[in-house]
Backbone as JSON Lines, residues from 0, in Angstrom:
{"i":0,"aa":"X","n":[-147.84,-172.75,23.08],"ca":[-146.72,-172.24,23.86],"c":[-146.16,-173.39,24.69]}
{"i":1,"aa":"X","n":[-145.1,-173.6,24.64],"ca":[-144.35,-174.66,25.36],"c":[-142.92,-174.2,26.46]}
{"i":2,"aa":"X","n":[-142.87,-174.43,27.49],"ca":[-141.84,-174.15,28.42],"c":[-141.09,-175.21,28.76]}
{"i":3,"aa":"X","n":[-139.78,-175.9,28.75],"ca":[-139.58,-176.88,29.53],"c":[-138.13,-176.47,29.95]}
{"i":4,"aa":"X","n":[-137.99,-176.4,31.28],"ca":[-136.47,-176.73,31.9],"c":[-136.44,-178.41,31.08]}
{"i":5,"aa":"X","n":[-134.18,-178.22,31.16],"ca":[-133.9,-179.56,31.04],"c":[-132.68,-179.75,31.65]}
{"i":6,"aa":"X","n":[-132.11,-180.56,31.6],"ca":[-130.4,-180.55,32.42],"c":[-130.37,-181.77,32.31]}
{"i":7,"aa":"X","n":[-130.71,-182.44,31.06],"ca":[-129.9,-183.35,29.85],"c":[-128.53,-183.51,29.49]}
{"i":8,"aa":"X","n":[-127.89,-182.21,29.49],"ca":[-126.51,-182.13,28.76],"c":[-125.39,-181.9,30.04]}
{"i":9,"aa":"X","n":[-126.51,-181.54,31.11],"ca":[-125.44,-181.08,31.96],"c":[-125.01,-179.87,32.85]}
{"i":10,"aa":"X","n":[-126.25,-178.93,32.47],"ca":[-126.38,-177.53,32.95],"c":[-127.85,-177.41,32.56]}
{"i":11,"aa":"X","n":[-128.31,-176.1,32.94],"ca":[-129.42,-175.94,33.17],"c":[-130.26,-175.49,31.33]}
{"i":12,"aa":"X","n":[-130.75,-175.58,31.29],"ca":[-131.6,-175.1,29.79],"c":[-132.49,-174.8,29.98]}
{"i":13,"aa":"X","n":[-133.3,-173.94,29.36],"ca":[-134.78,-173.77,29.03],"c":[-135.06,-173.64,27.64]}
{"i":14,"aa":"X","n":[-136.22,-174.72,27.02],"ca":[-136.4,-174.61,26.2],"c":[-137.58,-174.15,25.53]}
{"i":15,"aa":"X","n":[-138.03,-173.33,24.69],"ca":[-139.53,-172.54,24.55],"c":[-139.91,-172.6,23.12]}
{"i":16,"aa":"X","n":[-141.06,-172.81,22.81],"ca":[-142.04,-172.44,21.75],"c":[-142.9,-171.33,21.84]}
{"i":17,"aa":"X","n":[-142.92,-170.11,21.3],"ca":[-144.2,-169.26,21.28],"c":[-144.86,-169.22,20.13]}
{"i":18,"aa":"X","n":[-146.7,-168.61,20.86],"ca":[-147.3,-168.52,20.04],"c":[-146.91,-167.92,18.56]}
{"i":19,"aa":"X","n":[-146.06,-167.44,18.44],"ca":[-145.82,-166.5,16.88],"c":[-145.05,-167.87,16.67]}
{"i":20,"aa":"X","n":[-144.47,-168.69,17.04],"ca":[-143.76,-169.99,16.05],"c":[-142.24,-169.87,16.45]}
{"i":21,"aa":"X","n":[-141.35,-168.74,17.26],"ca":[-140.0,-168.52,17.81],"c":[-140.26,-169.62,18.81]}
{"i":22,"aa":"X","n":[-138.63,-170.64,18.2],"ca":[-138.42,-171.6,19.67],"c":[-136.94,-170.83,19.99]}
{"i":23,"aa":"X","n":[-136.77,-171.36,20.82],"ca":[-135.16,-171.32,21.16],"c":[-134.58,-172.06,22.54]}
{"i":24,"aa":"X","n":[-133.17,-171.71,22.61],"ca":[-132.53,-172.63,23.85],"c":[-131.93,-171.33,24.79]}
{"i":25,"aa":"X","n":[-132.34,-171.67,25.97],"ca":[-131.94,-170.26,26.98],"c":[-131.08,-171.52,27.67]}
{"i":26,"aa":"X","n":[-129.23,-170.95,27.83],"ca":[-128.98,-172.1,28.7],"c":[-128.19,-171.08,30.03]}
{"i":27,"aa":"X","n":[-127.96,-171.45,31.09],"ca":[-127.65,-170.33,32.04],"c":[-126.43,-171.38,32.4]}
{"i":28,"aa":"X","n":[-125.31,-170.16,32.84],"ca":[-124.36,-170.97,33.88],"c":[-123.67,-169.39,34.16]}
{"i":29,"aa":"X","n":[-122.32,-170.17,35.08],"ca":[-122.04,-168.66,35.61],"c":[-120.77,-167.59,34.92]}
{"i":30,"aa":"X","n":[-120.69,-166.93,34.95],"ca":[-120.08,-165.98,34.44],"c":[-118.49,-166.16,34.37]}
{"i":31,"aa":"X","n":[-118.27,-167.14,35.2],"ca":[-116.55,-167.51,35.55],"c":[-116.32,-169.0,35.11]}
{"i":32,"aa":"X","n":[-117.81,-169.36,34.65],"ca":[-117.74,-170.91,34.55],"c":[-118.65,-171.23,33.02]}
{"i":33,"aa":"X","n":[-118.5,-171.18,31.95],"ca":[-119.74,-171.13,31.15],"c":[-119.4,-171.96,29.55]}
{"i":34,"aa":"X","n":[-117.83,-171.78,29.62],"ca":[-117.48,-172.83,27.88],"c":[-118.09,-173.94,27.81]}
{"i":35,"aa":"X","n":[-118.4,-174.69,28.92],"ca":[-119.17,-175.81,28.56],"c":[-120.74,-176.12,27.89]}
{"i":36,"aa":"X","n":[-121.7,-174.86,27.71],"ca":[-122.75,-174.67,27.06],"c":[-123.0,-174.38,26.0]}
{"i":37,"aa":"X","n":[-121.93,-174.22,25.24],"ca":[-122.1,-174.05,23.97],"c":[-120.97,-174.92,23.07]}
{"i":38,"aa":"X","n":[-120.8,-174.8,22.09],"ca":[-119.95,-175.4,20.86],"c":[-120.07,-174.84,19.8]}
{"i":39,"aa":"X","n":[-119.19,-174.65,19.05],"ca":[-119.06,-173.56,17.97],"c":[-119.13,-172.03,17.92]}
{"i":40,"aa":"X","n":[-119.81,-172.06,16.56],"ca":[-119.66,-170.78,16.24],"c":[-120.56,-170.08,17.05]}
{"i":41,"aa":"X","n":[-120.61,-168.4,17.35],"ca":[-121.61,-167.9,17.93],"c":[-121.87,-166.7,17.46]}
{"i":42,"aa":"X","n":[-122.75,-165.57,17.76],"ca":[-122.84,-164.08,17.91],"c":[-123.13,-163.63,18.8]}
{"i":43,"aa":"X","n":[-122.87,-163.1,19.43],"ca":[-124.07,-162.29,20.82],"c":[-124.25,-161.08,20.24]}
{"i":44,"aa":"X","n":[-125.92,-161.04,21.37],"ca":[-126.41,-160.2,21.23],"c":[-126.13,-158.77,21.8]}
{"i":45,"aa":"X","n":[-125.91,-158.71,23.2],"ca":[-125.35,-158.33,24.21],"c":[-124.52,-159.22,25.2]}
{"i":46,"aa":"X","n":[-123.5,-158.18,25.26],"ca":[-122.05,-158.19,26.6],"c":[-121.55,-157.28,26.89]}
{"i":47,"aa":"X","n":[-122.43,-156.71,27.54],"ca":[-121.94,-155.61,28.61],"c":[-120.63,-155.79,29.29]}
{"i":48,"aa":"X","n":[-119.89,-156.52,29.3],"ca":[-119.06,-156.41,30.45],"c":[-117.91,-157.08,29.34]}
{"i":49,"aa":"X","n":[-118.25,-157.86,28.27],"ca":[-117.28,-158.2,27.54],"c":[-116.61,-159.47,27.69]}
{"i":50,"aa":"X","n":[-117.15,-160.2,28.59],"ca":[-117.12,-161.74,28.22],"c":[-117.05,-162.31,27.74]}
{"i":51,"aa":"X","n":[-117.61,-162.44,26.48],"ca":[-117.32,-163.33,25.37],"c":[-116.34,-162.74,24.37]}
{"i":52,"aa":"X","n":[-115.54,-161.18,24.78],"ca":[-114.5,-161.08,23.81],"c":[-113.82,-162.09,23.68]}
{"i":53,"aa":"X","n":[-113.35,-162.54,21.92],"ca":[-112.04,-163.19,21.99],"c":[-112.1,-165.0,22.19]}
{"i":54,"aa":"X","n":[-113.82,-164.85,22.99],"ca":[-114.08,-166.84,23.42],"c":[-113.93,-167.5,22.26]}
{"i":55,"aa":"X","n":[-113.8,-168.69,22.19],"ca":[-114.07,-169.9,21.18],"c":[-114.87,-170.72,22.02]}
{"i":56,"aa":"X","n":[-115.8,-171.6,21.26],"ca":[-116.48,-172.95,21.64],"c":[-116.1,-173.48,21.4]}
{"i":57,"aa":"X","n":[-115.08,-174.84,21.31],"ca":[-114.66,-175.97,20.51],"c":[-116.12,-176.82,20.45]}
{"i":58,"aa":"X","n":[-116.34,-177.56,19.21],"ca":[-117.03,-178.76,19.31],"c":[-116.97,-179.58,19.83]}
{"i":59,"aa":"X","n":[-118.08,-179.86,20.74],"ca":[-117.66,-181.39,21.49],"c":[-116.92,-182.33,20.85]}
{"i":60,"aa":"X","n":[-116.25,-182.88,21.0],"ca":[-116.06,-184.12,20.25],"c":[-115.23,-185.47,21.08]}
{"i":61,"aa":"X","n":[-116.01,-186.19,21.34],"ca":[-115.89,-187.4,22.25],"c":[-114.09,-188.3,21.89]}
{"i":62,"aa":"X","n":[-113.55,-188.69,23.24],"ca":[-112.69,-188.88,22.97],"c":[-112.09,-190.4,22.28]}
{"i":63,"aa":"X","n":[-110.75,-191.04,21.72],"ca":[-111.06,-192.28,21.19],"c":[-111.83,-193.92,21.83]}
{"i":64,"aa":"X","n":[-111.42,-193.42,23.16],"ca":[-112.0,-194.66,24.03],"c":[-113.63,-194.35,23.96]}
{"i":65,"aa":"X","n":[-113.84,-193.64,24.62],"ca":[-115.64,-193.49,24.46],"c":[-115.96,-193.48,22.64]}
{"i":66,"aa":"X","n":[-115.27,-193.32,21.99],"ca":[-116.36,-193.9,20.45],"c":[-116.03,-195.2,20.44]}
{"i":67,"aa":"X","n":[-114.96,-195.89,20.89],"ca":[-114.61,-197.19,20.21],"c":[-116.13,-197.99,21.2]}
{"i":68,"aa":"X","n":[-116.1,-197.5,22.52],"ca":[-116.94,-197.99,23.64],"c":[-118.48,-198.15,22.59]}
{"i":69,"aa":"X","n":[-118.87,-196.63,21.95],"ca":[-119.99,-196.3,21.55],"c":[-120.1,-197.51,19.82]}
{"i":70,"aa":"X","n":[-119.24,-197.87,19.59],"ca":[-119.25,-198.76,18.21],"c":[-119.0,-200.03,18.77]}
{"i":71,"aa":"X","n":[-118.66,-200.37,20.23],"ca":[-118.99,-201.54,20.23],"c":[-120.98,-202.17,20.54]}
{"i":72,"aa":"X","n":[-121.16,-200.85,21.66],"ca":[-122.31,-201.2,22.08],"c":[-123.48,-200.96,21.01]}
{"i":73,"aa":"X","n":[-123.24,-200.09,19.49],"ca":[-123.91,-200.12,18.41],"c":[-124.09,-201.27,17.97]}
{"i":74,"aa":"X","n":[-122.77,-202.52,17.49],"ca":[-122.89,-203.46,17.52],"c":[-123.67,-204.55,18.04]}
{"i":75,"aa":"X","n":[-123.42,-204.67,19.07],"ca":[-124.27,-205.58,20.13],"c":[-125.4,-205.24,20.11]}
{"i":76,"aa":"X","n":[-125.73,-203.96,20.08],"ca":[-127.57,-203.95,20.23],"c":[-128.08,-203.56,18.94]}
{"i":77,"aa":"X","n":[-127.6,-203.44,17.74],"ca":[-128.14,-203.74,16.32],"c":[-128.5,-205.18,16.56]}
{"i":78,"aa":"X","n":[-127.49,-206.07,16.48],"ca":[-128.33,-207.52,16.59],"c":[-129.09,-207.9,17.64]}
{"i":79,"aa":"X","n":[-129.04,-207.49,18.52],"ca":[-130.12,-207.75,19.47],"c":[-131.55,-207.28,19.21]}
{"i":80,"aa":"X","n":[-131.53,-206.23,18.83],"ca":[-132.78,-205.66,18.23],"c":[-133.03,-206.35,16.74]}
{"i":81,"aa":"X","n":[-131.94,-206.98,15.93],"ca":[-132.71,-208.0,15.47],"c":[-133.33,-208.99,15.12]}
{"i":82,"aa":"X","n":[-132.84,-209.96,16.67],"ca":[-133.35,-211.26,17.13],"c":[-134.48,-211.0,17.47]}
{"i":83,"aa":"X","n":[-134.91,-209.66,17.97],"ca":[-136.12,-208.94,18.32],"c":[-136.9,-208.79,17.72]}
{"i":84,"aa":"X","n":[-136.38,-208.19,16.36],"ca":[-137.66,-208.04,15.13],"c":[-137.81,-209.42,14.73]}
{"i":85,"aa":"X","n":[-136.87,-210.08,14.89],"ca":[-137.55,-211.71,14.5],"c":[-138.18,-212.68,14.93]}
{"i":86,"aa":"X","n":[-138.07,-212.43,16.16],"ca":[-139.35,-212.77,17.19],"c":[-140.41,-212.21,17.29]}
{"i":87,"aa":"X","n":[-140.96,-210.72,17.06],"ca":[-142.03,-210.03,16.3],"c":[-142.41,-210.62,15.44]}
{"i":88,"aa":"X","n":[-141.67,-210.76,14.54],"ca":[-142.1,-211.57,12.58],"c":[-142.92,-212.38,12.82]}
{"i":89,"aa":"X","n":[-142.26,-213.85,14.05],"ca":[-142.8,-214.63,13.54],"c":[-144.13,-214.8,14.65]}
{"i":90,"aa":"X","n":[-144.33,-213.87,15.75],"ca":[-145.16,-213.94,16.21],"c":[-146.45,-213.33,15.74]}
{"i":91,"aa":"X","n":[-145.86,-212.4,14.21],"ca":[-147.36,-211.92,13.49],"c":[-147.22,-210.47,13.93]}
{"i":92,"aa":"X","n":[-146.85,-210.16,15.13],"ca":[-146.57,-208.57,15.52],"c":[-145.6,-207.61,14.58]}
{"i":93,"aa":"X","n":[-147.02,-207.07,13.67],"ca":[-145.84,-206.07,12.8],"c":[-145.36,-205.04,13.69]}
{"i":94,"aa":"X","n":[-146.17,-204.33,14.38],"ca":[-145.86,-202.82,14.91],"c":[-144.79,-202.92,15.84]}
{"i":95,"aa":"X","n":[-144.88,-204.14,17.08],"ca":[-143.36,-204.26,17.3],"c":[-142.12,-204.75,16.48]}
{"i":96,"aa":"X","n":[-142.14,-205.45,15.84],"ca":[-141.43,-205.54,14.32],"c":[-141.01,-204.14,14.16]}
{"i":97,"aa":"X","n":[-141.95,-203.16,13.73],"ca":[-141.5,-202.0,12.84],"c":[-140.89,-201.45,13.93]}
{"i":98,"aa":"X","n":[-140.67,-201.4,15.45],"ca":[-140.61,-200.52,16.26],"c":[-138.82,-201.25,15.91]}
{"i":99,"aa":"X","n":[-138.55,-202.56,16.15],"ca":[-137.3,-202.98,16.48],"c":[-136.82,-202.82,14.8]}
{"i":100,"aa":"X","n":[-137.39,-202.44,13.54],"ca":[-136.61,-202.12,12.24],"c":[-136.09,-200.64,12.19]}
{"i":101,"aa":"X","n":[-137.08,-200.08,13.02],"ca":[-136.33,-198.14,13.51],"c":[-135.5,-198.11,14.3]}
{"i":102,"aa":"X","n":[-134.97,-199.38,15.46],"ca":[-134.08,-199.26,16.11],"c":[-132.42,-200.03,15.28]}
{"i":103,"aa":"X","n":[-132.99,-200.52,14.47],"ca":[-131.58,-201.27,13.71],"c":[-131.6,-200.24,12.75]}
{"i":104,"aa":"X","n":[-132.4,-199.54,12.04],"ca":[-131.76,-198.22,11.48],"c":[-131.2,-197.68,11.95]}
{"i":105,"aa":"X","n":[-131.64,-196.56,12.55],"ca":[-130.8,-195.89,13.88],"c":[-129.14,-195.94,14.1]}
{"i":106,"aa":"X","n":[-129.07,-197.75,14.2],"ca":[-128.09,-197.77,14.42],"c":[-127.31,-198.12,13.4]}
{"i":107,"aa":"X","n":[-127.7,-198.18,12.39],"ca":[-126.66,-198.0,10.72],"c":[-126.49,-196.89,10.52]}
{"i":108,"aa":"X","n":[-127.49,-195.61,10.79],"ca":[-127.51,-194.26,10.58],"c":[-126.09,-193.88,11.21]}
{"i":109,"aa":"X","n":[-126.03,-194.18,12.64],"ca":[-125.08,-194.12,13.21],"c":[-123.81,-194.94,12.99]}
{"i":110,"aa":"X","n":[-123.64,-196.03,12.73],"ca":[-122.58,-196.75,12.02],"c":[-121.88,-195.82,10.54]}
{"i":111,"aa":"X","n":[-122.27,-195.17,10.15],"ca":[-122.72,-194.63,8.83],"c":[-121.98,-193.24,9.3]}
{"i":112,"aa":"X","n":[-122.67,-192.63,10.38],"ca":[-121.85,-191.57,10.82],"c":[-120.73,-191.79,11.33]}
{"i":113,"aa":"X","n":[-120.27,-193.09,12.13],"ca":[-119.08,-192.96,12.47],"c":[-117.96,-193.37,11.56]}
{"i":114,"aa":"X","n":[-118.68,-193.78,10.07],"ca":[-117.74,-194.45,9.16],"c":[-117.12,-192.73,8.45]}
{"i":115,"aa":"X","n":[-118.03,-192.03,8.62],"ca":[-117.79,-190.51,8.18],"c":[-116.81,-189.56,8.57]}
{"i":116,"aa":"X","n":[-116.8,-189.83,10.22],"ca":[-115.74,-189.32,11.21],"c":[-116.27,-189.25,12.39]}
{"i":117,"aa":"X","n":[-114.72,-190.25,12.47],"ca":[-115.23,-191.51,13.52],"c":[-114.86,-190.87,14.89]}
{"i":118,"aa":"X","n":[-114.35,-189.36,14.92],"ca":[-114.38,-188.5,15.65],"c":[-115.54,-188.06,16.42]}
{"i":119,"aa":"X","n":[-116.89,-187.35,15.36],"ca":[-118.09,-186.64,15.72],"c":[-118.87,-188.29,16.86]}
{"i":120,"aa":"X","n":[-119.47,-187.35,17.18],"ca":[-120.99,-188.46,17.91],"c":[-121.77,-188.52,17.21]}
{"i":121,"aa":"X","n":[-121.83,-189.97,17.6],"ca":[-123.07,-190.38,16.54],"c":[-124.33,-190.18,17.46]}
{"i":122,"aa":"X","n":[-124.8,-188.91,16.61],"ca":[-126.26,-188.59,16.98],"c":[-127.36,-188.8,16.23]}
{"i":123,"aa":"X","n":[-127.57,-189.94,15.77],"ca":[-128.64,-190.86,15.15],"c":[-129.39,-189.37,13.95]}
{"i":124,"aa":"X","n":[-130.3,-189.23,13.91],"ca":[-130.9,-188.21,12.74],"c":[-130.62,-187.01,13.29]}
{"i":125,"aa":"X","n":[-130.0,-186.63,13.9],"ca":[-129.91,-185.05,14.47],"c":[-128.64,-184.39,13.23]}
{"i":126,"aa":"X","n":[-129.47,-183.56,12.23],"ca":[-128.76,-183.15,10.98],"c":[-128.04,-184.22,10.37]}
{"i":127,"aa":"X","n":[-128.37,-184.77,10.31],"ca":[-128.24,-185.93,10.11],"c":[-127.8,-186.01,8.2]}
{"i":128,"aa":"X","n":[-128.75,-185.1,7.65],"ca":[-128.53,-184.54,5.88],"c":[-127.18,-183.77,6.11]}
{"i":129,"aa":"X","n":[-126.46,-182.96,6.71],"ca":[-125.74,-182.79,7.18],"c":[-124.35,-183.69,6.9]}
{"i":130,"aa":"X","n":[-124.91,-184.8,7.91],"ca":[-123.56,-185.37,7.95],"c":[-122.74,-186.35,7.44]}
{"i":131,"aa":"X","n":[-124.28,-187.15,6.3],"ca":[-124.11,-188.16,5.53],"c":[-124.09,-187.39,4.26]}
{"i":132,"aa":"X","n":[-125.28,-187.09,4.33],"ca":[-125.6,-186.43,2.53],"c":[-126.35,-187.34,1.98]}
{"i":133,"aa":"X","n":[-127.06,-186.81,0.81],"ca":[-128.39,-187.77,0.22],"c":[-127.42,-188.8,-0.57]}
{"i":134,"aa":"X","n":[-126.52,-188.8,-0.73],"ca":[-126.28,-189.87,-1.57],"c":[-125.94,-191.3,-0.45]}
{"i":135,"aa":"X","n":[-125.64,-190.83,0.3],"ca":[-125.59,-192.25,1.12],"c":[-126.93,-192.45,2.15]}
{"i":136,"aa":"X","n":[-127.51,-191.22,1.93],"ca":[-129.34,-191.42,2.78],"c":[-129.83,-192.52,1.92]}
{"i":137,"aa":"X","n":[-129.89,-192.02,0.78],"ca":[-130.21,-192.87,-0.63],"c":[-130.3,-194.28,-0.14]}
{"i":138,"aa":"X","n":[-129.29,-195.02,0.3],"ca":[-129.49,-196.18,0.52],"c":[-129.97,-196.67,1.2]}
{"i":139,"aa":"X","n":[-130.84,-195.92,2.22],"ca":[-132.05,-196.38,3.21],"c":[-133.28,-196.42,2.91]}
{"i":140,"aa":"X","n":[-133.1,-195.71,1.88],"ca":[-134.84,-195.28,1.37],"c":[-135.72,-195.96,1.36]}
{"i":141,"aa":"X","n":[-135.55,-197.41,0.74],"ca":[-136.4,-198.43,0.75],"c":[-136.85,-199.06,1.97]}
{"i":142,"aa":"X","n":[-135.7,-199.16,2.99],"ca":[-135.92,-199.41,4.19],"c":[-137.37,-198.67,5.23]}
{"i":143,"aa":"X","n":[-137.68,-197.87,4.8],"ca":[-139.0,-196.55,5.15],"c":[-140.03,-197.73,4.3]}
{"i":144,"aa":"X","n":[-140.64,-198.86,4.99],"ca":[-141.5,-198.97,4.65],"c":[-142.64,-199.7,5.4]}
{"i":145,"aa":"X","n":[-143.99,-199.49,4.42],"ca":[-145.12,-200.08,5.26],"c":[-145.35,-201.03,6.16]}
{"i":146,"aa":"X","n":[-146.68,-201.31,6.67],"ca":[-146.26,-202.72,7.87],"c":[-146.78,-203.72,6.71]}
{"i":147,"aa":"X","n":[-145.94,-204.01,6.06],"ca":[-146.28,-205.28,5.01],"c":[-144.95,-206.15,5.41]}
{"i":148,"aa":"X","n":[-145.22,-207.57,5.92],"ca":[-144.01,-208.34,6.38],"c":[-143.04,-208.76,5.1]}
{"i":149,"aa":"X","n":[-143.54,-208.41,3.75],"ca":[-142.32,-208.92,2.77],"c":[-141.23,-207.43,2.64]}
{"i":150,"aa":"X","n":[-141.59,-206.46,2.49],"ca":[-141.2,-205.12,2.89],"c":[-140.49,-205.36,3.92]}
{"i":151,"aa":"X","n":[-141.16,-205.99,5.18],"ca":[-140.58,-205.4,6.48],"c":[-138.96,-206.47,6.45]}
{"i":152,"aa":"X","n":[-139.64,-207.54,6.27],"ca":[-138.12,-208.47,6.08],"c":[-137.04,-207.92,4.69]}
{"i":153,"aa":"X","n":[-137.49,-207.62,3.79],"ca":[-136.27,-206.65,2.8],"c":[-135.61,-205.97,3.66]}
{"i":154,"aa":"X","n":[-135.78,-205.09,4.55],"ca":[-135.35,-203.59,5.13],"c":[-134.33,-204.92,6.38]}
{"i":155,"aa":"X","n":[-134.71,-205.41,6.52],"ca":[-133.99,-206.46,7.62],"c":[-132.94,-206.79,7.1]}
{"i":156,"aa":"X","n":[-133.02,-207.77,6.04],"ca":[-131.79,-208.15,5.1],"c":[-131.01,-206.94,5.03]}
{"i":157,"aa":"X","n":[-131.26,-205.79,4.24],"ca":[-130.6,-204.84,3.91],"c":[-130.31,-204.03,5.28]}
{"i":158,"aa":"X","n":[-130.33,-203.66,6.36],"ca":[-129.83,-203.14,7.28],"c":[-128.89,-204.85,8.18]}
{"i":159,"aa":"X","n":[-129.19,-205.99,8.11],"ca":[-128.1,-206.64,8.29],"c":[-126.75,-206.67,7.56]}
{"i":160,"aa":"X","n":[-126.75,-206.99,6.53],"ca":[-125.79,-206.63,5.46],"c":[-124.96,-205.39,5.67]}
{"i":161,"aa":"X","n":[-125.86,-204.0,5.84],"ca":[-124.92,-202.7,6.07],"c":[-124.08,-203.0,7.71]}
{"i":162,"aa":"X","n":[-125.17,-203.06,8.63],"ca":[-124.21,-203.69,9.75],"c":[-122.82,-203.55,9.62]}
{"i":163,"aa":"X","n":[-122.91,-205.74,8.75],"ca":[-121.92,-206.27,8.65],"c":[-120.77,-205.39,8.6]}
{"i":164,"aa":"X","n":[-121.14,-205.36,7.12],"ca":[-119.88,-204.28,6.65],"c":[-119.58,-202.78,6.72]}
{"i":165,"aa":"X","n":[-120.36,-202.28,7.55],"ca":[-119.73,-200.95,8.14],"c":[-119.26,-201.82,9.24]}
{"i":166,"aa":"X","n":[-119.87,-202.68,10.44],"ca":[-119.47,-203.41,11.45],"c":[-118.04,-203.45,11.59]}
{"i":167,"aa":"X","n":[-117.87,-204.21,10.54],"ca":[-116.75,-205.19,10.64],"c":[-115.36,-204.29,10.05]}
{"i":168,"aa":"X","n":[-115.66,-203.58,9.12],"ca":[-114.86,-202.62,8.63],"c":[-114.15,-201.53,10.06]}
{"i":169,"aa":"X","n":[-115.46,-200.75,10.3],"ca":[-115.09,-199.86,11.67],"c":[-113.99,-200.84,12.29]}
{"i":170,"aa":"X","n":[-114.78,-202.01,13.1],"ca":[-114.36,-202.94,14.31],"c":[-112.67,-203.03,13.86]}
{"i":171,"aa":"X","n":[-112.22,-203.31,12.79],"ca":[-110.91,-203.76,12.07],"c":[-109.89,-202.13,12.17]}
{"i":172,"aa":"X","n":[-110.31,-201.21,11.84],"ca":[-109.85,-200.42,12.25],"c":[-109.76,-199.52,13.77]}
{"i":173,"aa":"X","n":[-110.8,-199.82,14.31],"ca":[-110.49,-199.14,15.55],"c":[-110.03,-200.11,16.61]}
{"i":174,"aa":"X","n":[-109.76,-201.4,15.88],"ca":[-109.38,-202.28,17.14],"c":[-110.22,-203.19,18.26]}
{"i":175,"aa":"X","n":[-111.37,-202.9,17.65],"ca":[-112.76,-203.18,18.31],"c":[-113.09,-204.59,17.98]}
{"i":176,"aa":"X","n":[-113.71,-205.63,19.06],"ca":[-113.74,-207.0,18.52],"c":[-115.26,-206.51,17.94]}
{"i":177,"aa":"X","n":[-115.64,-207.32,16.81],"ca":[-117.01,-207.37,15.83],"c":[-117.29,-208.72,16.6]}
{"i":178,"aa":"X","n":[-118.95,-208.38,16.5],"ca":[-119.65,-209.6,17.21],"c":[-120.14,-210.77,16.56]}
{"i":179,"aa":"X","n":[-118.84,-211.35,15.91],"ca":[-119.38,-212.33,14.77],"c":[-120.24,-213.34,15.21]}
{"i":180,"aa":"X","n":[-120.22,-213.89,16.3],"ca":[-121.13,-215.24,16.93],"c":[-122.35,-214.29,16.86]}
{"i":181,"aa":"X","n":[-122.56,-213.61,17.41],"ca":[-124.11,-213.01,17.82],"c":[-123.85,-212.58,16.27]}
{"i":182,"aa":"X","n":[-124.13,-212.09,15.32],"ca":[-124.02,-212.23,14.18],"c":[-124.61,-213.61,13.37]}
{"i":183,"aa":"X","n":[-123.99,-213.91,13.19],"ca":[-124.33,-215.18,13.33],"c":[-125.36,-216.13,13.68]}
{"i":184,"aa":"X","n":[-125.62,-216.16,15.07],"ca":[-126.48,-216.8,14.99],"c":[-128.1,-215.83,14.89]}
{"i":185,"aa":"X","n":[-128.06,-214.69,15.04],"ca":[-129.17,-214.04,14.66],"c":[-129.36,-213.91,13.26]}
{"i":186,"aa":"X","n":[-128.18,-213.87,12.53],"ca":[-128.55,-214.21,11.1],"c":[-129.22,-215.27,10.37]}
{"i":187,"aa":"X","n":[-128.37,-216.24,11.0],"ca":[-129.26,-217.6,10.53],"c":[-130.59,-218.04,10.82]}
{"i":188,"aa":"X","n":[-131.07,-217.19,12.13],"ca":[-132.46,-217.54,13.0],"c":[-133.12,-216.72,11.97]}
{"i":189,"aa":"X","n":[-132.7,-214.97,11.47],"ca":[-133.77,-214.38,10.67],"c":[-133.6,-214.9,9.18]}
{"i":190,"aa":"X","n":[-132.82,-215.89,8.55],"ca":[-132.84,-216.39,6.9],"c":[-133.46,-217.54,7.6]}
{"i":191,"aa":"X","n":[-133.67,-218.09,8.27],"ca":[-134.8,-219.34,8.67],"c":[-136.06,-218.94,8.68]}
{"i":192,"aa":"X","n":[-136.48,-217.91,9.61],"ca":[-137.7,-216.89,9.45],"c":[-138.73,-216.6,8.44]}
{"i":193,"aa":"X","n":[-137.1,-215.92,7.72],"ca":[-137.84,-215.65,6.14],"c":[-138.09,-215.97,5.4]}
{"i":194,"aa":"X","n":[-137.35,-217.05,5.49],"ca":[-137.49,-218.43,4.37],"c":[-139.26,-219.11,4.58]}
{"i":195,"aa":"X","n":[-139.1,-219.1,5.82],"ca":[-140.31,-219.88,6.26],"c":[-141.81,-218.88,6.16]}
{"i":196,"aa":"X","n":[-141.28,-217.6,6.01],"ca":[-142.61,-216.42,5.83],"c":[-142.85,-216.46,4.05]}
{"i":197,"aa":"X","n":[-141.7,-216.82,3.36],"ca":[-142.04,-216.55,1.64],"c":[-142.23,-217.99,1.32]}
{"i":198,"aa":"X","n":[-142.88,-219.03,2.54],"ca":[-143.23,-220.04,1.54],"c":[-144.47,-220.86,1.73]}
């Protein structure tokens, strides 16, 4: 059984697990004040008083300045996190390695979603099958792998590369500068790396 208040999003929540396996989200606000807790579609159960006749939720959906904001700072801290895993590499530390190769996923997952619609938020795996679809999951697959450093540097290459070119693609259309220097030179530091680990 699990209980937790939260006020994460912005209002109050409770969130629960019971013993029979029912979770759910209890979110409270007030009766004159309340479109902001939900999004989308709904049913109720009960409305006595008839409140929700007639409501809509719109979907959140973040406006153009805050995504362009959110695809620049994807940028910048994809490569940062992988000057990171490359300083892991070569210090022999796989597990921080693997920790900074889940954070440069992450943020292709999300590059990936905003190449989809560049509207939604990019909410990293949250339905994530959803919003890509297996055919473009597909191309991470390999990336899911063991703490073996020839593995771990493949998934590196191949999530630099997607970067790039979702990067640079997005950046060109939304007007967004792409971080070619930091690019750059974290690229060349991890093909020095690797070069120097396969020989």
């Amino acid at each position: 059984m699990l209980e937790e208040d939260f006020s994460g999003f912005g209002f109050d929540t409770l969130l629960f697990l019971l013993n029979d396996g029912v979770d759910g989200e209890l979110a409270f606000a007030r009766a004159s004040h309340f479109t902001h807790i939900h999004g989308g579609p709904f049913r109720f159960l009960v409305d006595k008083q008839g409140i929700l006749r007639g409501m809509e939720f719109p979907l959140y959906r973040p406006d153009a300045t805050a995504q362009r904001q959110t695809l620049r700072e994807l940028l910048v801290s994809f490569w940062r996190d992988a000057w990171h895993f490359g300083k892991a590499m070569a210090r022999g530390q796989l597990w921080s390695a693997q920790g900074g190769l889940e954070r440069m996923r992450r943020a292709v997952v999300n590059l990936m979603r905003l190449r989809a619609d560049f509207a939604a938020p990019a909410e990293g795996y949250n339905k994530v099958e959803r919003a890509l679809g297996a055919e473009q999951l597909a191309a991470l697959e390999d990336t899911v792998c063991p703490l073996q450093a020839g593995a771990m540097w493949h998934a590196a290459r191949k999530f630099s590369g997607l970067c790039r070119g979702l990067g640079t693609d997005l950046a060109r259309h939304q007007a967004v500068d792409y971080p070619s220097a930091l690019d750059g030179v974290v690229s060349d530091r991890l093909a020095r790396l690797s070069e120097r680990a396969t020989q």
